[in-house]
C-alpha positions, 0 to 999 in steps of 0.5 A: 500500500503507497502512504496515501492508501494508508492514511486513507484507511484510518480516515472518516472524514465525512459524514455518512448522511452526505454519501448519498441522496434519495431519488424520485423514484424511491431509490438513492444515488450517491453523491459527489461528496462521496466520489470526491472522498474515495478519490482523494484516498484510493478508497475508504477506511470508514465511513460514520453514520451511513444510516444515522438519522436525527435532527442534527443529520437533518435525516428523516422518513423522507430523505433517510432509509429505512428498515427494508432499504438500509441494505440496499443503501449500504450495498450501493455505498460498499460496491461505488468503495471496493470499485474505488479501491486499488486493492479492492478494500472495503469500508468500514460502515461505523454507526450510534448503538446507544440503545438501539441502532440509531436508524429509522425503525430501529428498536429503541431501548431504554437509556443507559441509566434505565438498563442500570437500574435494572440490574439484570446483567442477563437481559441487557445481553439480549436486547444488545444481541438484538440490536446487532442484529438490527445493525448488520440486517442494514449493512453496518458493521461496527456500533458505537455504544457508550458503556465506559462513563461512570456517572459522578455529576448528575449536572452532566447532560450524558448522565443518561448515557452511564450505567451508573455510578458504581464501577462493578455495575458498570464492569457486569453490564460492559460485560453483557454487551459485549457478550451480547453484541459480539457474541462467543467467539475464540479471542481475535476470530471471526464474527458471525454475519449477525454479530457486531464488534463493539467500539466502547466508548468513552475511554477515560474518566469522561464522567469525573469532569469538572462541574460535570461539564461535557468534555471538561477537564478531569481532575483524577488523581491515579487511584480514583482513575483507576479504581472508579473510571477504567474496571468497566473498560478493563472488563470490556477488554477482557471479554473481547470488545473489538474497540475503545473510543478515545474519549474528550477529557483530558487525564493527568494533563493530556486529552486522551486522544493524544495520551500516549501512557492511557492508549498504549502504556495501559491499555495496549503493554499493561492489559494486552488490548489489541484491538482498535482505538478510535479518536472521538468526533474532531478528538485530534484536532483539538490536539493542535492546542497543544501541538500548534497545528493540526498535521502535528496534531494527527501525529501525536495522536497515532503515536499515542496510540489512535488508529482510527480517526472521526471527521478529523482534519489532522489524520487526512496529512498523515502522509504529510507527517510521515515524511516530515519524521514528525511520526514513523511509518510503523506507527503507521502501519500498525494503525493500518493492519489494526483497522484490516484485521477487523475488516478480514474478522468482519469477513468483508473481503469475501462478503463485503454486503449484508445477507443478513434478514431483519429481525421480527420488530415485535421481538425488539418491543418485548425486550424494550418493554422488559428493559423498561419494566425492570428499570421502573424504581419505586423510592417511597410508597407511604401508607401503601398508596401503591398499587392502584385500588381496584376502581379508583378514578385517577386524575393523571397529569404531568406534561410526560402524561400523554406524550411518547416523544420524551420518553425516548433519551439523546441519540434517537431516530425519528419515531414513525406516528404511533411508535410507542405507548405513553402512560396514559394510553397504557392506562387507558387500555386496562379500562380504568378510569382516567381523567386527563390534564397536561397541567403546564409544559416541561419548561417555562413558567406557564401555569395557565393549564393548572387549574384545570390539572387542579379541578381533575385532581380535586375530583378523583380518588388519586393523582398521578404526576408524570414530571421530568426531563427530555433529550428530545432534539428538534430541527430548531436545535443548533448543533456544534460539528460533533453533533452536541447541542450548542443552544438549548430549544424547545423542552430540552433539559438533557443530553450532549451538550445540555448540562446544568448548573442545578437539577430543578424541573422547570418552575411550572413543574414545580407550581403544578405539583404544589397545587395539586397536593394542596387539593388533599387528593393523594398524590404520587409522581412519576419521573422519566429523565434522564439525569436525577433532577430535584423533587420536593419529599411531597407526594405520597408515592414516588418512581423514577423510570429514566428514559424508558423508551417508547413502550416506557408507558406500558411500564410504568402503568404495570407498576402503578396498577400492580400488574407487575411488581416495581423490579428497579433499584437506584444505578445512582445516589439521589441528591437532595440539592445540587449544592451537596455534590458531588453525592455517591455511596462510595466516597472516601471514608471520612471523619467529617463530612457533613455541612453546617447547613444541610445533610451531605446525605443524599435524599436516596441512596445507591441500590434503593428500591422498593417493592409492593412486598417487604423482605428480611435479610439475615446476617451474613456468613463467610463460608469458604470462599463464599459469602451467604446470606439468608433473604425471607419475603415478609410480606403478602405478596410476590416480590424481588428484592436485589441482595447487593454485596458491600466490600468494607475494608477495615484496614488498609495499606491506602485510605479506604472508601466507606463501602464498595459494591461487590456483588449482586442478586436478585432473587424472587420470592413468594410470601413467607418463602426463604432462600439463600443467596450465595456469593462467590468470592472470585479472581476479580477481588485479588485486585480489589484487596492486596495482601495484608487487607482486613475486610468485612462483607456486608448483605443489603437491599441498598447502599444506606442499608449496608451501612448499619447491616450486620457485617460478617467476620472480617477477613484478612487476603492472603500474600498469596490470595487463593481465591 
């Protein structure tokens, strides 16, 4: 291969939407912009966002394609680059996976922070299984799935996008998509035609930014960086992931494209990753900062360790770099052979188009709608308000009442009209009696639909509030050229680029919830968000179910009926103002750590989540290399409960944290009935505890309850830890 065909070969330059447009008759033609791209490098590497559609691509039902011509589409951009190429070198077709294949008609699954609180490992690896599918049914090939930010500022607008707080949650759940997307495979071998490798992203430390602002500094010290910020990304080495994302923040200095000891010291020497590194969009040209010009820029960035660059300028002169000695052309070269070999594991030399059938849309609901009922998370039931009673009249209010659209999260694909179920439609098919009033928007401070939400409250048996947020992009949205919201439109209060200084609701939210707990009818709240947002202790009841997707609704009215038991247990700690953060469970252990003027508790803690039954746990026990603890369902009803195991060291070569999640599992139970949960102490605590630590291990329903929980006898790891 001649420079020029190398450097062309870790190169997405353009965006996807513009390789093609759609024709009169239905079809599509491609573009100049594409002949001049595959002109200019012999080929392409890669291609970003080839079927993305949104508000930013400005891609819709009209202009895009959907789920029976995306192949067809793929097919046309693959055969125009394999004719365009010396060597006969397919494209890589990179696309969003967030939750669900980012295209029209996808399957939309819950955000992130919903699957998180779902806390089942086992049905997120099917859902992400499906959503491979979907991809490669389209032509795709590679799909970009956040799964490595740990959320430690709920400011941050890509919240949504973690699985949580906890790095062992996060570590179980990057597991199970890569198991999911990927699928068994012998380490470097082939992947299936309905199988797609997976480029994790954000790689390292993205959440831990300052004031929780996108793509700020990161002020991590080694120890919280790698204790907190990489188990999920070491996981998702060890279980295969074909890829990582170089993520914008900086560590220790160097933004994380360009750092040399991140991408290749650990990474690369330390664990043995062999797979690709991809800059995140426009990642190394923002090096010129620091270099002073964006061929330099492109130099240090594969020196560092990137193979693959997004929308970059300074990759586009590699060839220029290598001449100039500013990086050599092994450098080079091992970028180039890294982005081959997954094109030859993809099979895309002997089968560079899909063969792959659609799957059954249906299957993609039912594990959307799963995902969304495990995720529904019931933080207070006083005096049992919950369940519904049979023939009650409800009075359900709330702007999220009656509207699919912002249920759905950041990074999603138009919905075709009828897509999904909102809480009052599902309410609404059981037969209840429902009145319905919207009461005031998401944003402003209108409060001219309140007293119509007042009077249906005054006369109903029960009032259900469904408040919240949205990521919901609009076509009015301005966008930077990385796809982030610049301004904020409409009722947006979440997503890329829409992070905030507090975590109210808008000011009408508030006015609406006052007034209508002043009538004296029963209240309870419902919230779908994105992100935790602040929520007086007033309601009788309150849920949060995230972003739930389209079938959210089904969901949640489920759970208020109980039809279904409330399954969701808190990825995160709840604050009860912004002014405590930064709020999490796992904080260094400390001997003052309150304030003057309000409670450094957090209103809920990580792990908590209440069911329509009650349960006993018994004190824990260390038998062996096992940790077992007896659970009893104490109540009348059926019901789940998530046993959590806490790690709490007691001494320590280092200053320890007050706890540290080590295990977790549900276990279903009729009433009266008990069972024993055991907890294998596995290879994943001999780097969690050097030689020499004294611990205990603690059996909880959540973080707060391990705290005052009868501990085990304490234990003390070996030189040799012989587990």
């Amino acid at each position: 291969m001649t420079l020029r065909e190398k450097a062309g070969q870790l190169n997405q330059r353009m965006y996807g939407w513009d390789a093609y447009r759609r024709t009169s008759d239905g079809g599509f033609a491609l573009t100049d912009a594409l002949h001049a791209e595959t002109e200019r490098f012999a080929g392409l590497g890669a291609l970003y966002g080839l079927l993305r559609a949104d508000a930013w691509s400005g891609v819709g039902h009209t202009t895009g394609s959907g789920a029976e011509a995306g192949a067809e589409l793929a097919h046309l951009v693959q055969r125009h680059v394999v004719e365009h190429s010396r060597l006969g070198i397919p494209a890589l077709f990179v696309e969003e996976v967030p939750h669900g294949h980012m295209a029209l008609d996808g399957t939309v699954l819950p955000v992130n922070l919903a699957v998180g609180a779902g806390w089942d490992p086992a049905l997120y690896e099917r859902a992400a299984a499906h959503a491979a599918v979907e991809l490669r049914a389209r032509g795709g090939h590679v799909a970009l799935v956040p799964a490595l930010d740990i959320a430690r500022d709920p400011r941050w607008g890509r919240t949504e996008e973690c699985f949580g707080e906890d790095p062992y949650l996060a570590a179980r759940l990057t597991e199970a998509l890569v198991r999911g997307m990927q699928g068994e495979r012998e380490p470097g071998g082939p992947f299936a035609p309905d199988k797609a490798p997976v480029v994790l992203k954000h790689f390292a430390g993205q959440g831990a930014t300052v004031g929780g602002r996108n793509s700020a500094e990161s002020e991590l010290g080694l120890r919280e960086l790698h204790e907190i910020h990489l188990p999920a990304a070491h996981a998702g080495v060890r279980a295969g992931a074909a890829a990582l994302m170089a993520a914008y923040n900086e560590v220790d200095g160097m933004p994380c494209c360009g750092n040399r000891a991140l991408l290749t010291g650990l990474l690369r020497h330390r664990w043995g990753f062999d797979g690709l590194v991809m800059a995140d969009g426009l990642a190394v040209d923002r090096l010129a900062r620091v270099t002073g010009d964006k061929v330099s820029a492109g130099a240090l960035a594969l020196d560092a360790g990137v193979d693959l660059s997004l929308w970059d300028e300074g990759f586009t002169h590699l060839e220029e770099a290598v001449e100039r000695g500013l990086v050599s052309e092994e450098a080079l070269d091992q970028a180039v052979a890294r982005v081959l070999r997954l094109k030859f594991r993809l099979g895309l030399f002997e089968q560079p188009y899909s063969a792959v059938p659609f799957p059954d849309p249906a299957v993609g609901r039912e594990l959307s709608t799963a995902l969304a009922r495990a995720a529904v998370t019931l933080l207070h039931n006083d005096h049992g308000v919950l369940p519904v009673s049979t023939g009650s009249r409800i009075a359900l209010l709330g702007p999220h009442a009656g509207t699919v659209a912002h249920q759905l999260g950041d990074y999603t694909a138009p919905q075709r009209p009828g897509t999904g179920t909102s809480v009052l439609d599902a309410l609404r098919r059981t037969g209840i009696d429902v009145r319905h009033a919207k009461g005031c928007a998401l944003t402003g401070d209108d409060l001219s639909g309140i007293p119509e939400a007042i009077a249906e409250a005054a006369a109903s048996d029960l009032a259900v509030l469904v408040l919240g947020g949205s990521s919901a992009r609009t076509p009015g949205t301005e966008f930077d050229a990385n796809g982030a919201a610049r301004t904020v439109v409409s009722e947006m209060t979440c997503g890329e680029g829409v992070d905030l200084a507090g975590l109210r609701l808008g000011d009408a939210q508030y006015a609406l919830l006052d007034a209508v707990v002043a009538t004296g009818t029963p209240t309870v709240v419902v919230l779908i968000q994105g992100r935790p947002h602040l929520v007086p202790d007033m309601a009788a009841a309150l849920l949060t179910a995230w972003y739930p997707g389209p079938w959210g609704g089904e969901a949640i009215a489920e759970v208020l009926l109980g039809l279904a038991e409330p399954l969701g247990r808190l990825p995160v700690s709840l604050p009860r103002s912004a002014a405590q953060l930064p709020v999490h469970y796992n904080h260094k252990e400390t001997e003052y750590g309150g304030y003057v003027d309000d409670s450094a508790e957090p209103l809920h803690s990580f792990g908590h989540g209440l069911s329509y039954t009650s349960f006993a746990y018994g004190p824990p026990r260390l038998s062996g290399h096992t940790v077992e603890a007896d659970i009893t369902n104490t109540g009348r009803r059926r019901g789940r409960s998530v046993a959590q195991l806490y790690l709490r060291r007691l001494r320590t070569p280092v200053w320890p944290r007050t706890l540290e999640l080590h295990g977790f599992r549900a276990v279903d139970l009729a009433p009266g009935e008990t069972r024993t949960v055991a907890f294998p102490l596995g290879a994943d605590l001999r780097t969690a505890v050097p030689p020499g630590t004294v611990v205990e291990f603690r059996v909880a329903e959540s973080a707060r309850a391990a705290l005052t929980a009868v501990p085990t006898q304490s234990f003390t790891a070996p030189e040799e830890t012989p587990l």
